[in-house]
Every structure is written in structure tokens, then in C-alpha cells.
C-alpha positions, 0 to 999 in steps of 0.5 A: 500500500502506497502513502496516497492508499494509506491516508485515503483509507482514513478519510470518510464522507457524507454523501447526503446533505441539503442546503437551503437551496432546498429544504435544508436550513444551513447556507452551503458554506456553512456546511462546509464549515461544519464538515472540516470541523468534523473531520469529514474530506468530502460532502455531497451536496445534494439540493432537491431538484436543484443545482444551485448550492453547489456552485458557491462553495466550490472555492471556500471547499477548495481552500478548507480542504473538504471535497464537494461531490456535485450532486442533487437529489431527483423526485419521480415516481413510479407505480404511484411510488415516490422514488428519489434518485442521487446524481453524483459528480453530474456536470452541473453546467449541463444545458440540458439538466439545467433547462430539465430542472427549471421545468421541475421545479415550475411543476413543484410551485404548481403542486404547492398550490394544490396541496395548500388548496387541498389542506384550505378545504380541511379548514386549515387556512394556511396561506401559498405565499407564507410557504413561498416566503419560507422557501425564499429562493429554495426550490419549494417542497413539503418540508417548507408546507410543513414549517408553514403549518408548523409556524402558524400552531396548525401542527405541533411537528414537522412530523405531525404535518407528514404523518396527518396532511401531507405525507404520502397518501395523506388527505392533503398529499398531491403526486405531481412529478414530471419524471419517472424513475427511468427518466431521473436516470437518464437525466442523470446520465445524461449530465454525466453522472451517477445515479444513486437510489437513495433511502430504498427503504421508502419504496416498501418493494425491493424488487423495483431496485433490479428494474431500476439496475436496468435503467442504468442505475449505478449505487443504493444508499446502504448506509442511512441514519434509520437503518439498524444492522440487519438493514445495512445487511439487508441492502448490501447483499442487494447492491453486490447482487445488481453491482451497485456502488455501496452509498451512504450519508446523514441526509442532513438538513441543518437545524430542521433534522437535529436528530441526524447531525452532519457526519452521523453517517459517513462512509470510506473515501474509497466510495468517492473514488468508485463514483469517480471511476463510474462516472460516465465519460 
């Protein structure tokens, strides 16, 4: 083993951050902040829908010494499942993922619409451009609803919000995604990267993983701050059976997820270098 192999089996990462580019609540500079001060060497940015939080702090990372993995974090669904794909290492300048997320991202604001029309029908009052105020120049998601609801007394949790309005199947859920699982692949392979199935316990049916091997699929979110042995076991085995690279992070949200700190899931940096070597050419 070589000096460069030896220092690299003892540097980790956390591929699963959010800014508040999205539904996150810490700037991206100050996640790398807090990433140097954890010892991390490498964080995924991995925004929602969107690009955004990566480009300002691909300088500040570069003189901290942390790595920024360009990434994002897909929404589509299937089968009436939601489904979110990771894009690691994708060209976050590419034209044809740049316009694809603008369309997105228009289809989320739509969606909020509805979902605040349907929660005014159960008599809760709440108002769209309190939600909009709350996301800023975030692209808008249910975790801004449920702060909004949150704020105004309506619920006394974020999760109550999930679990009695708008988590999925909820009275006041609204299943409006412009992708399907396939088609957040192919976008990711098309801007260069590597598509990565994240949380896979959220989809309740692991035969879809081999469907979506077939897509192109390139890794499985192994390692998540819910998973107890058993289930790390669990997706392992899955990921050698389709020849998935082995992710995992803390799905870090700042302040809103305080129970899953920067860093609380980390992997080998030998995970970075095998998306480096899958990424596509």
C-alpha cells in the first residue's frame, strides 16, 4: 500500500446533505464549515431538484480542504411510488439538466398550490405565499408546507404535518412529478453522472431496485441514519447482487433534522473514488 492508499483509507464522507437551496436550513458554506470541523474530506451536496448550492462553495471547499461531490437529489415516481434518485459528480453546467430542472421545479410551485388548496378545504387556512416566503429562493417542497403549518400552531411537528396532511397518501398529499424513475436516470446520465437510489427503504418493494439496475442505475444508499444492522445487511447483499456502488450519508438538513447531525453517517473515501471511476465519460 502506497502513502496516497494509506491516508485515503482514513478519510470518510457524507454523501447526503441539503442546503437551503432546498429544504435544508444551513447556507452551503456553512456546511462546509461544519464538515472540516468534523473531520469529514468530502460532502455531497445534494439540493432537491436543484443545482444551485453547489456552485458557491466550490472555492471556500477548495481552500478548507473538504471535497464537494456535485450532486442533487431527483423526485419521480413510479407505480404511484415516490422514488428519489442521487446524481453524483453530474456536470452541473449541463444545458440540458439545467433547462430539465427549471421545468421541475415550475411543476413543484404548481403542486404547492394544490396541496395548500387541498389542506384550505380541511379548514386549515394556511396561506401559498407564507410557504413561498419560507422557501425564499429554495426550490419549494413539503418540508417548507410543513414549517408553514408548523409556524402558524396548525401542527405541533414537522412530523405531525407528514404523518396527518401531507405525507404520502395523506388527505392533503398531491403526486405531481414530471419524471419517472427511468427518466431521473437518464437525466442523470445524461449530465454525466451517477445515479444513486437513495433511502430504498421508502419504496416498501425491493424488487423495483433490479428494474431500476436496468435503467442504468449505478449505487443504493446502504448506509442511512434509520437503518439498524440487519438493514445495512439487508441492502448490501442487494447492491453486490445488481453491482451497485455501496452509498451512504446523514441526509442532513441543518437545524430542521437535529436528530441526524452532519457526519452521523459517513462512509470510506474509497466510495468517492468508485463514483469517480463510474462516472460516465
Amino acid at each position: 500500500m502506497n502513502s496516497l492508499e494509506s491516508e485515503n483509507r482514513l478519510k470518510f464522507a457524507d454523501l447526503h446533505t441539503h442546503t437551503v437551496f432546498s429544504d435544508g436550513t444551513d447556507t452551503p458554506e456553512r456546511i462546509v464549515k461544519v464538515a472540516k470541523s468534523c473531520g469529514l474530506s468530502a460532502i455531497a451536496i445534494c439540493d432537491h431538484d436543484t443545482v444551485d448550492g453547489v456552485l458557491p462553495v466550490t472555492k471556500e471547499a477548495g481552500a478548507s480542504g473538504v471535497e464537494i461531490v456535485p450532486s442533487l437529489e431527483l423526485s419521480a415516481e413510479g407505480n404511484n411510488i415516490e422514488v428519489h434518485i442521487l446524481g453524483f459528480f453530474i456536470d452541473y453546467n449541463n444545458g440540458y439538466l439545467i433547462d430539465k430542472l427549471a421545468e421541475i421545479r415550475q411543476d413543484r410551485v404548481v403542486r404547492m398550490l394544490e396541496m395548500v388548496k387541498k389542506l384550505n378545504s380541511l379548514n386549515i387556512p394556511i396561506e401559498a405565499d407564507k410557504v413561498f416566503e419560507i422557501a425564499g429562493a429554495a426550490t419549494v417542497g413539503r418540508m417548507h408546507l410543513a414549517r408553514a403549518l408548523h409556524s402558524q400552531g396548525y401542527v405541533s411537528s414537522f412530523y405531525e404535518a407528514f404523518d396527518k396532511y401531507i405525507g404520502e397518501n395523506c388527505p392533503a398529499y398531491v403526486s405531481r412529478f414530471k419524471l419517472d424513475p427511468k427518466g431521473a436516470i437518464e437525466l442523470i446520465l445524461e449530465a454525466k453522472g451517477v445515479p444513486v437510489l437513495a433511502h430504498p427503504h421508502t419504496l416498501n418493494n425491493d424488487d423495483l431496485i433490479g428494474d431500476f439496475s436496468l435503467f442504468g442505475l449505478g449505487g443504493l444508499e446502504v448506509y442511512y441514519p434509520e437503518y439498524s444492522p440487519s438493514a445495512i445487511e439487508h441492502y448490501r447483499a442487494i447492491a453486490d447482487k445488481f453491482g451497485l456502488i455501496k452509498t451512504g450519508g446523514s441526509d442532513y438538513h441543518g437545524s430542521i433534522k437535529p436528530q441526524n447531525p452532519l457526519g452521523k453517517v459517513k462512509v470510506p473515501y474509497s466510495t468517492v473514488e468508485q463514483l469517480k471511476d463510474a462516472k460516465p465519460s
